[in-house]
ROFI-614219 format. One line per field, with one value per residue (C-alpha): residue number from 1; residue in one letter; chain; z, y, x. Coordinates in pm, 1 decimal, always signed. Layout:
N
n c(NUM | ...) $
res c(A | ...) $
chain c(A | ...) $
c3 c(Z | ...) $
c2 c(Y | ...) $
c1 c(X | ...) $
END
This chain:
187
n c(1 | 2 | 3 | 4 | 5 | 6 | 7 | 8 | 9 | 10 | 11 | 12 | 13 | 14 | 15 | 16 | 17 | 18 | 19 | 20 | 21 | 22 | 23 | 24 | 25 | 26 | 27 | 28 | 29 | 30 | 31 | 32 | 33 | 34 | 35 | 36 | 37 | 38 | 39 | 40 | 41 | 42 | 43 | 44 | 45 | 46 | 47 | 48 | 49 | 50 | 51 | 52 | 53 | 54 | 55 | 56 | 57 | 58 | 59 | 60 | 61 | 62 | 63 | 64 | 65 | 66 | 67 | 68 | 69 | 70 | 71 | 72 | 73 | 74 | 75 | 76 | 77 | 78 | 79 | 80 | 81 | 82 | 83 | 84 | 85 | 86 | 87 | 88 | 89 | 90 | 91 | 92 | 93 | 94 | 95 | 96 | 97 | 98 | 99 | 100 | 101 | 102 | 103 | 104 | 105 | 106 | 107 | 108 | 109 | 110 | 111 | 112 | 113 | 114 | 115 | 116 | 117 | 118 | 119 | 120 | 121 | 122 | 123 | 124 | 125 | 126 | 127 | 128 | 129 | 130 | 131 | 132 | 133 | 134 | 135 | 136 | 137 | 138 | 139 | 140 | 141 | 142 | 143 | 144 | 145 | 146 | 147 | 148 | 149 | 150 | 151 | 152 | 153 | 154 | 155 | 156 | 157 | 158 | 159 | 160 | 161 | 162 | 163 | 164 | 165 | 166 | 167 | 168 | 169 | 170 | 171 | 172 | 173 | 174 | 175 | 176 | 177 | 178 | 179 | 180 | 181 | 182 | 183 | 184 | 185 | 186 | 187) $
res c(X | X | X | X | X | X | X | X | X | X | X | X | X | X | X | X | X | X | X | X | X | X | X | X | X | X | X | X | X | X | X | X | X | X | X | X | X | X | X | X | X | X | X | X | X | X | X | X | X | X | X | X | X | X | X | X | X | X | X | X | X | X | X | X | X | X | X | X | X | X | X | X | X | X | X | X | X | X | X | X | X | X | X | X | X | X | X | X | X | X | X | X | X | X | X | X | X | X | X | X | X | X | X | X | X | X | X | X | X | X | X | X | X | X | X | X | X | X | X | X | X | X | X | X | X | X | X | X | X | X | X | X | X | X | X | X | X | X | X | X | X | X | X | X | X | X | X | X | X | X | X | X | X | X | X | X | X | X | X | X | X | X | X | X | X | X | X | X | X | X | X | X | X | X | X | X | X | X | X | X | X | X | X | X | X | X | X) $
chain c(A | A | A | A | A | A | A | A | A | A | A | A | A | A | A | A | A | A | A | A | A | A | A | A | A | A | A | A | A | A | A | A | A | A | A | A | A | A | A | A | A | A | A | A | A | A | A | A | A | A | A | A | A | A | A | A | A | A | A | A | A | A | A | A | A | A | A | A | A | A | A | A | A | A | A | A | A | A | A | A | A | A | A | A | A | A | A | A | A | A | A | A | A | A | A | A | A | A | A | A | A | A | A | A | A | A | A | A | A | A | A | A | A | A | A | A | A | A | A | A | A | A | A | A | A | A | A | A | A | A | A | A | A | A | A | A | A | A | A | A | A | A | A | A | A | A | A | A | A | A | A | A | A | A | A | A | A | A | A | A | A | A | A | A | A | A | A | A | A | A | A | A | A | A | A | A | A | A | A | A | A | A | A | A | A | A | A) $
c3 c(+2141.3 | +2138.6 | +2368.8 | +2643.6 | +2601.5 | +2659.4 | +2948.6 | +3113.9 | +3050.8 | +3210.2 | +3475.2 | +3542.3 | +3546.4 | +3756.2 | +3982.8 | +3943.3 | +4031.3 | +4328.5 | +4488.3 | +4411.6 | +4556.6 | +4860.2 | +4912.1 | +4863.8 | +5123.7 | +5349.9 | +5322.1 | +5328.8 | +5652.3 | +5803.1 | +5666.3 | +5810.6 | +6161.1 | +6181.6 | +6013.4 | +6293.9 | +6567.5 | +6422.4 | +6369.9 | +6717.7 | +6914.7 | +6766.7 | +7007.6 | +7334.0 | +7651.6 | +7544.2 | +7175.4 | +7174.1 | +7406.5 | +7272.1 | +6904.3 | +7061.2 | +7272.3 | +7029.8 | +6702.3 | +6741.3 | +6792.2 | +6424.8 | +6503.0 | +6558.0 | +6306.9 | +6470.4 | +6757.9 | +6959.8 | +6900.2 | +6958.7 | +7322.9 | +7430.0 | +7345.2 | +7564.1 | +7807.6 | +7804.3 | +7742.1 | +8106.4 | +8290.1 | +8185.6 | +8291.8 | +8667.2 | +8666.6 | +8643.5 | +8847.5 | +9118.8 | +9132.3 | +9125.3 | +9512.3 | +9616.7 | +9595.4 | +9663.6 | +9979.2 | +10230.0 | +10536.5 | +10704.8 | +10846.9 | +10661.5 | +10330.2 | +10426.9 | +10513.3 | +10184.8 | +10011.9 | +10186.0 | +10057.7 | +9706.0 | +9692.6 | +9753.5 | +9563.7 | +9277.9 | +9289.1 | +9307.1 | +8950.1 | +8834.8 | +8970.4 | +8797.6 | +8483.9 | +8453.5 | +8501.9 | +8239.3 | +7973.0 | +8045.9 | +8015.4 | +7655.8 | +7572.7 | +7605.1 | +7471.3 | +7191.5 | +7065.6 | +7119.2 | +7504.5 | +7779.3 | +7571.3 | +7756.8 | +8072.9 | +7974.1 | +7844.5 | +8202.2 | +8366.0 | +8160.2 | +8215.1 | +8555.0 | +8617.1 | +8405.0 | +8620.2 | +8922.3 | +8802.2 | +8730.1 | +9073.8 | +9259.7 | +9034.2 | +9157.7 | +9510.8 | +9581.8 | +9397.5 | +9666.1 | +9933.8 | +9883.1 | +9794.1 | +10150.6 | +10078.1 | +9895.8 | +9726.2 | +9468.3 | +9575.5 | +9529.4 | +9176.2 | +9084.9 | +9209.6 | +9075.6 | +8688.0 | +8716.2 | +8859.0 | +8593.0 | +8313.8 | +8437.1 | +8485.8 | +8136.1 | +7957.9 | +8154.1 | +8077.3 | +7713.4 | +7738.1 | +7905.0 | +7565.8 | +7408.8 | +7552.5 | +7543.4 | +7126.9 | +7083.1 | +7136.6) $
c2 c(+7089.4 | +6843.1 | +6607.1 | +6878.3 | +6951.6 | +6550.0 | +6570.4 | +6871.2 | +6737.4 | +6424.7 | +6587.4 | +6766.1 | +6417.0 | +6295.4 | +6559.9 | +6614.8 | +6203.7 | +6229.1 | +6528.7 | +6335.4 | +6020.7 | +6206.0 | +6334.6 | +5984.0 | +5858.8 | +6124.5 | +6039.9 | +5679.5 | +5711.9 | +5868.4 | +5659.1 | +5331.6 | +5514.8 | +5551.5 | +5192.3 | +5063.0 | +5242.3 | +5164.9 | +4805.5 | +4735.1 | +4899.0 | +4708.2 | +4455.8 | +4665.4 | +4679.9 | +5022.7 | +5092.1 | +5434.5 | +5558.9 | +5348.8 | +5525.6 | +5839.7 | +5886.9 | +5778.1 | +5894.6 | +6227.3 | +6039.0 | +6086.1 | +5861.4 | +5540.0 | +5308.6 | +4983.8 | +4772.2 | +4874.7 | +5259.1 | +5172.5 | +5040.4 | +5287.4 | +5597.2 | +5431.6 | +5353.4 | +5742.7 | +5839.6 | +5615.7 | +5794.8 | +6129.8 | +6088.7 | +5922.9 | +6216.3 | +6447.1 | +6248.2 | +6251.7 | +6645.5 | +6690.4 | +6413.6 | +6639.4 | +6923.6 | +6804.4 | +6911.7 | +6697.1 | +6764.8 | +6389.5 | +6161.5 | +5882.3 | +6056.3 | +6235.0 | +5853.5 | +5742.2 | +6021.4 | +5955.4 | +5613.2 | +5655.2 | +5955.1 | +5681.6 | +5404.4 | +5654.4 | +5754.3 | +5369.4 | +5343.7 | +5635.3 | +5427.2 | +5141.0 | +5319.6 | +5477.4 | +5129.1 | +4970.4 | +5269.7 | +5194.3 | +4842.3 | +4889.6 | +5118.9 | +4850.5 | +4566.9 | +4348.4 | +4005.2 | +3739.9 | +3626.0 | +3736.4 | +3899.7 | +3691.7 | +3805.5 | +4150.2 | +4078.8 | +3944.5 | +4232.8 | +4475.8 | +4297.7 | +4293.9 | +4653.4 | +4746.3 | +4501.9 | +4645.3 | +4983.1 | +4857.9 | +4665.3 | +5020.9 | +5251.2 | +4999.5 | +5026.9 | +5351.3 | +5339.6 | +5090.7 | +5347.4 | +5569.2 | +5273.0 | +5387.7 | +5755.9 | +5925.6 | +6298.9 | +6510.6 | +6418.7 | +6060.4 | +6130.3 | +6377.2 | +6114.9 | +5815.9 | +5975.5 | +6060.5 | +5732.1 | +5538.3 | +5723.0 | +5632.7 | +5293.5 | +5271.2 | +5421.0 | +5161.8 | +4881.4 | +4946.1 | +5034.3 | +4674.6 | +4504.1 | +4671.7 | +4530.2 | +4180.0 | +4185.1 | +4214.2 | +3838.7) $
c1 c(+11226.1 | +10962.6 | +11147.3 | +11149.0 | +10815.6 | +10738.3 | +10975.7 | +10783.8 | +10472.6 | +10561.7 | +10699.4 | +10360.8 | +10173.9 | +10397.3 | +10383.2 | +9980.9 | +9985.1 | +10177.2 | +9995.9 | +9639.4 | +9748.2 | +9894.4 | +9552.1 | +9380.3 | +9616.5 | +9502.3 | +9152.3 | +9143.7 | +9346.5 | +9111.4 | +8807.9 | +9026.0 | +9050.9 | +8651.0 | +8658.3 | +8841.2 | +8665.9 | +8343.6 | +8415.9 | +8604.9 | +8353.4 | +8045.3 | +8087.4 | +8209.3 | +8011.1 | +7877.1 | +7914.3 | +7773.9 | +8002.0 | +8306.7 | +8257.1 | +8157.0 | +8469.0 | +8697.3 | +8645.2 | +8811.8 | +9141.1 | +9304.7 | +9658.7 | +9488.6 | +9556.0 | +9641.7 | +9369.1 | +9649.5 | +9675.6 | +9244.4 | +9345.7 | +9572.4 | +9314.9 | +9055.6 | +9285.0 | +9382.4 | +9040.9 | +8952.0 | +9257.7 | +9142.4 | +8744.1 | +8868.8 | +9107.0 | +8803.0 | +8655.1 | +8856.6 | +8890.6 | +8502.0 | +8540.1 | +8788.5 | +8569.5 | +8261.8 | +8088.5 | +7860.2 | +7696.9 | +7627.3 | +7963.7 | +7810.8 | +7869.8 | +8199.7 | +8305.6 | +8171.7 | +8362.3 | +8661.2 | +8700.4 | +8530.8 | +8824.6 | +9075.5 | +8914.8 | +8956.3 | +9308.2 | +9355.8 | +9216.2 | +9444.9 | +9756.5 | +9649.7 | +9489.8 | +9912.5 | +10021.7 | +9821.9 | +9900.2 | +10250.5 | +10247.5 | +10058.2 | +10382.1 | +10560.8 | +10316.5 | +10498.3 | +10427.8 | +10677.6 | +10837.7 | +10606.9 | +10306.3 | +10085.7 | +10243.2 | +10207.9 | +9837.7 | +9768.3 | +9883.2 | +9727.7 | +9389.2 | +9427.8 | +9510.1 | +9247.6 | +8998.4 | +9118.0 | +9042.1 | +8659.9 | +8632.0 | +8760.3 | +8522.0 | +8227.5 | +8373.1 | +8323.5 | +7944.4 | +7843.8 | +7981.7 | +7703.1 | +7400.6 | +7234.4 | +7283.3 | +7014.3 | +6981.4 | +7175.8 | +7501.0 | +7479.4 | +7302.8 | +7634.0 | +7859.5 | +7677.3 | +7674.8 | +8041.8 | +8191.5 | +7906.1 | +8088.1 | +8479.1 | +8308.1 | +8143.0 | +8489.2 | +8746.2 | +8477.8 | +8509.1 | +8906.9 | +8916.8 | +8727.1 | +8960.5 | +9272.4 | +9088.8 | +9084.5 | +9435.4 | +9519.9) $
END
């Protein structure tokens, strides 16, 4: 009798241990997610926004998983982007020029946004990472140099629509900037 009550009450330690350490593992997951967002963003072009932008992503765990949020978090604001040009109305032929080719300066940076989120899929160290490394920085350049693009379209135009335009193609800017850091620290 008194061996199965040492086997049942090791059996409840046991299981007590297991379902605390489960829990421990739960939370310091978490904690090294913020860790890691905290810590990579310090140093990216804009922090605030990097940490801000990120931290609700709970499956990153690696600078990798990091890279390939920001690179979805960049596809999604140009995305939004892009629908708000489509819609947009303007009265002058200078701005409907403008719009024209800031709408297809944007749909540029999706293309190249998918390419580099596929190409980070596929990243792995070994034969042609740098290769791969090279592309994705360039894609992700391009993507910057077209967001810029279309801001210079409308330098000359003045009023609410250039300040709507301006915030929205900053922010895609800011977010790919900081996608592109990103993608730099995993040498």
């Amino acid at each position: 009798m008194k061996i199965l009550l040492f086997v049942l009450l090791l059996l409840l330690i046991l299981h007590l241990s297991h379902f605390t350490s489960g829990e421990k593992t739960i939370i310091s997951s978490s904690s090294s997610c913020k860790n890691l967002v905290n810590t990579s963003c310090t140093n990216a072009s804009y922090p605030k926004i990097c940490i801000r932008t990120l931290s609700s992503y709970s499956a990153i765990k690696t600078p990798k998983d990091l890279a390939k949020a920001s690179l979805n978090v960049s596809l999604s604001r140009a995305n939004k982007a892009s629908k708000f040009l489509i819609h947009l109305k303007v009265k002058s032929k200078r701005e409907k020029g403008a719009l024209v080719d800031c709408i297809e300066q944007i749909g540029d940076s999706i293309g190249e946004l998918k390419k580099a989120i596929f190409e980070l899929r596929h990243l792995h160290k070994g034969f042609g990472f740098k290769f791969q490394m090279s592309n994705l920085e360039t894609w992700v350049s391009a993507a910057m140099t077209n967001d810029d693009t279309c801001l210079d379209g409308f330098k000359e135009i003045n009023g609410k629509v250039r300040h709507d335009l301006k915030r929205r193609i900053a922010n895609v800017a800011k977010v790919t900037s900081n996608a592109l850091y990103l993608i730099n620290i995993l040498d």
